[in-house]
N, C-alpha and C positions, 0 to 999 in steps of 0.2 A: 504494500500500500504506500504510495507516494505521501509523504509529511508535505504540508503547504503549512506557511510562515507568514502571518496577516503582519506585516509591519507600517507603522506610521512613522513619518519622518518630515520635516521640512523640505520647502520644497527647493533643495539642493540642488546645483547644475549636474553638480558629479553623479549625481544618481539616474542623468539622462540616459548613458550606454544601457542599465538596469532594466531602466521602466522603457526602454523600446528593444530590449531582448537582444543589444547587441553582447549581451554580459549575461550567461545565463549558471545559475547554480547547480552543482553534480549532485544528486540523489537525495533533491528536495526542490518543491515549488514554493518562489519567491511572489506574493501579492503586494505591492506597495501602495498606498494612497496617503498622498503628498497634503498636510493638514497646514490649516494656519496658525492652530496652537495647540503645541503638545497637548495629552491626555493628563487628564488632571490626575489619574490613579492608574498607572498601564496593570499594575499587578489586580487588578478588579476589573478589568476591561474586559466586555464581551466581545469588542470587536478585534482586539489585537492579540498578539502571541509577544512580539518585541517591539521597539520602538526607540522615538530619541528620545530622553532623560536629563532634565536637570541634572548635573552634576553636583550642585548643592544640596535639591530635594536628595538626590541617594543617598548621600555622604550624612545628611540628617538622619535619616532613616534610619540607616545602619548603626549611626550613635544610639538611639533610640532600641536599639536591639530589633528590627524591623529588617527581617531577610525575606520580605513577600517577593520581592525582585532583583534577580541578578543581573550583577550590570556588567560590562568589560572595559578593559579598557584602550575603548576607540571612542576617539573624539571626531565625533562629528561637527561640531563646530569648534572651531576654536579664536581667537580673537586678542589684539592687544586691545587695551582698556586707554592707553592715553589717546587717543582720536576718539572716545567717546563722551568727552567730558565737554561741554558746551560753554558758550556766554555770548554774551552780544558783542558787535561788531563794535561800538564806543566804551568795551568795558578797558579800563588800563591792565587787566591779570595776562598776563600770558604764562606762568608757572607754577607747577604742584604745589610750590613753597610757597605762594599766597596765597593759599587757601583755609589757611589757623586761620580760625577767627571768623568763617564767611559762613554763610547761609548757601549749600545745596541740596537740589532735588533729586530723587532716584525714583525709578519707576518701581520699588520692588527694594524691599530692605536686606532679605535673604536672598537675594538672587545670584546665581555664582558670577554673572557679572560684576554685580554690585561689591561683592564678597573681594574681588580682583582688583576691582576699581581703589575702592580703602584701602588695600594694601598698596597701590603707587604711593597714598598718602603717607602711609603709614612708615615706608623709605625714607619718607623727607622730615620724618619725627613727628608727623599730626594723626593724635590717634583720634577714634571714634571721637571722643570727651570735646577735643580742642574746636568740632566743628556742630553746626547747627545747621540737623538734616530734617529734609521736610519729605516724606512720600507721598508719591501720589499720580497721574495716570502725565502720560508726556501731552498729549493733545486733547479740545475738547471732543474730539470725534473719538476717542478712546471711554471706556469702558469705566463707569464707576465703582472700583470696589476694595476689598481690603488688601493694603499693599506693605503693610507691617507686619502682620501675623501679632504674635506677642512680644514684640522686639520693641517696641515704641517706650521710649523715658520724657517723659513730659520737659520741655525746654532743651533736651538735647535731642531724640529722635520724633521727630512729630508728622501726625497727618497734613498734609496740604490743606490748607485752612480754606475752609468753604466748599472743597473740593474740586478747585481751580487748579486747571492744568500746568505744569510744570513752565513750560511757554510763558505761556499768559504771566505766570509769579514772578521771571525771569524779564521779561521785555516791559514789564510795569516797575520792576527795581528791586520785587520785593526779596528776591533772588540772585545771587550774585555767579552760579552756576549751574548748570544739572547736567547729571548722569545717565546716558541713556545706549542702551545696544543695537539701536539702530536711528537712523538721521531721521528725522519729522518729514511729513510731507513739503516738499516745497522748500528744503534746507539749502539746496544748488539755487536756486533763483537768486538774482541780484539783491531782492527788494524782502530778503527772508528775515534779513538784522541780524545773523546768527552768525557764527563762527567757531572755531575750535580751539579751545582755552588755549594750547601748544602749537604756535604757531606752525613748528617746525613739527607735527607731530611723527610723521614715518623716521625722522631721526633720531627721538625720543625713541618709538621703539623699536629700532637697530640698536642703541647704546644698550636697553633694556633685557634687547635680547641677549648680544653677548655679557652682561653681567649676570643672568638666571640661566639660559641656556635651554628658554622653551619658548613656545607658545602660549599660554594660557588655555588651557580647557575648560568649556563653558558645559558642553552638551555631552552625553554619553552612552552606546551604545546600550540599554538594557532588555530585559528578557525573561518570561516568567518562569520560574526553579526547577518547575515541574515538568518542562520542554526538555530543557537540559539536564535533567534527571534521566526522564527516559532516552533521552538520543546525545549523548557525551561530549558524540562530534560536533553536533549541531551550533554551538555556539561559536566554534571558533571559524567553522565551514562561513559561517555567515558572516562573520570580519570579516575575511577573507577574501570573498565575492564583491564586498564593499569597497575594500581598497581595490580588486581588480578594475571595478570601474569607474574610482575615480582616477589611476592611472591611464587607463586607456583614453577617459574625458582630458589628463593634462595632455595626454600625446596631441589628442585632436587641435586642444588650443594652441598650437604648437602654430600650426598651419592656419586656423581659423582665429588670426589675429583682428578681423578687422569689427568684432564687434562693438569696440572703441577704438579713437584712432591712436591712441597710445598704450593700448593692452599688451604690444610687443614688446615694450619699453619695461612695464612693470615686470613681464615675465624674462626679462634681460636682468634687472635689479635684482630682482628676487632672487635668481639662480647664483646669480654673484654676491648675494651679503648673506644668503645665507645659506648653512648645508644643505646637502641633496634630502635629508632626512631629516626636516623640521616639522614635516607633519607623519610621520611616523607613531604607528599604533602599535599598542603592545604596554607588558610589564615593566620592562626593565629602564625600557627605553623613555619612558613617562615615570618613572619611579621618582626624581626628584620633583618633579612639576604636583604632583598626587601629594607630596608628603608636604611640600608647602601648602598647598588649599586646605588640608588639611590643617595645618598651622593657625592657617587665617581664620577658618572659622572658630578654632579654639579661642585663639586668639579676639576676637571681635563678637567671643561671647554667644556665638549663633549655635554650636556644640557644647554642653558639658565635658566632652574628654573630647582630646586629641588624640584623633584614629590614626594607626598605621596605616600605611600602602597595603599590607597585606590584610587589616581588618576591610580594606575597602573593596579589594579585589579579590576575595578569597579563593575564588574559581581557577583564577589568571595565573598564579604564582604556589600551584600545590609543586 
């Protein structure tokens, strides 16, 4: 009997080869549908078997003694955090180091972006305490709802007051930055007022990179126990097929540069600042990047204990 594997996932370019069967899996069917926002609970899902993963929610989870969902470790997303820090185009900040003392916004207090994002701070000597954070949704066309969990300290972690978007708090004054993992609508326009607190940001993180020596992991491959109880292989078969196609997707961009007119240029950059293996998935190879997140959330109070790499990946590293 052929296993079929319902997974959700954002809707990633590298998962194109996948979803049009140029990339197909040995001795299991692949169903993909491409969602606008993860599942709020994959390990209770009736619709999926695996999917993409907070890599914060896991890492909570599993502090919590909470093994409903094995996760591995592939990062499906991954991300530097200083190009996500925003302000307006007449603010004087252009560095981490002014930010003691300011009023920012996050879409999301626990978020392992957000978790990423305070720890740039946290480099420059500004912890949680030093700053006055406000959550809450980035746009008015965005979703009103709870974006603290129970993380919120009255005058240092706070709701967005009124429940005004992050925008809005920031282009009125009442804001001096926000934190967001993706740009607003309408950020590229001339007439947005916005900008990137670092001016020079892609320099910022090339220095970043080679002082940590990764990527940042935001998203991560997870999986419900009981898949991979009964079929052993199955987990890692399914990495597997994933990086095959997003390797075949970087071959194509190789050739198919003209989707911008300078996408040849970044993939000239890229291959020159940084190793052939910066998005490399696996144990060993994410072993430091895992044990710092892990850190931070100790650290920033979002975990009671600081987990091992191995408490997080225990599947990954028997």
């Amino acid at each position: 009997m052929t296993i079929t594997i319902r997974l959700a996932v954002r809707d990633w370019d590298y998962f194109t080869p996948l979803a049009l069967g140029d990339i197909k899996p040995k001795h299991f069917t692949l169903m993909i549908d491409r969602v606008g926002a993860l599942p709020q609970n994959l390990a209770n899902s009736p619709h999926y078997d695996a999917g993409e993963v907070s890599f914060s929610r896991y890492a909570r989870n599993r502090a919590g003694n909470d093994e409903s969902l094995l996760a591995l470790p592939h990062f499906l997303m991954r991300g530097f955090r200083q190009r996500c820090i925003l302000t307006t185009e007449n603010s004087p900040l252009d560095a981490l180091s002014q930010l003691a003392g300011k009023r920012i916004g996050v879409t999301g207090w626990h978020h392992s972006g957000s978790v990423w994002t305070r720890a740039l701070l946290r480099r420059e000597g500004i912890e949680t305490k030093d700053v006055h954070w406000y959550a809450g949704r980035l746009a008015d066309t965005h979703p009103i709802m709870d974006r603290l969990g129970n993380f919120g300290r009255p005058g240092n972690i706070d709701a967005a007051p009124g429940e005004q978007s992050l925008i809005a708090l920031l282009k009125n004054g009442e804001l001096d930055a926000i934190c967001t993992p993706f740009m607003p609508d309408g950020y590229f326009s001339e007439t947005s007022g916005l900008r990137q607190l670092l001016r020079d940001f892609r320099q910022a993180e090339l220095d970043y990179f080679q002082a940590v020596g990764y990527i940042p992991g935001i998203h991560v491959l997870g999986m419900k126990p009981e898949i991979a109880q009964a079929h052993p292989w199955l987990p890692q078969a399914l990495s597997e097929v994933i990086d095959q196609s997003y390797a075949l997707w970087m071959q194509k961009r190789i050739k198919y540069t003209d989707t911008t007119p300078w996408l040849l240029d970044d993939l000239r950059r890229t291959a020159r600042d940084l190793p052939a293996n910066w998005n490399e998935n696996g144990f060993e190879v994410n072993k430091v990047m895992i044990a710092d997140f892990a850190q931070e959330l100790y650290e920033q109070k979002i975990t009671e204990n600081c987990l091992t790499p191995e408490a997080l990946f225990p599947y990954s590293c028997r």
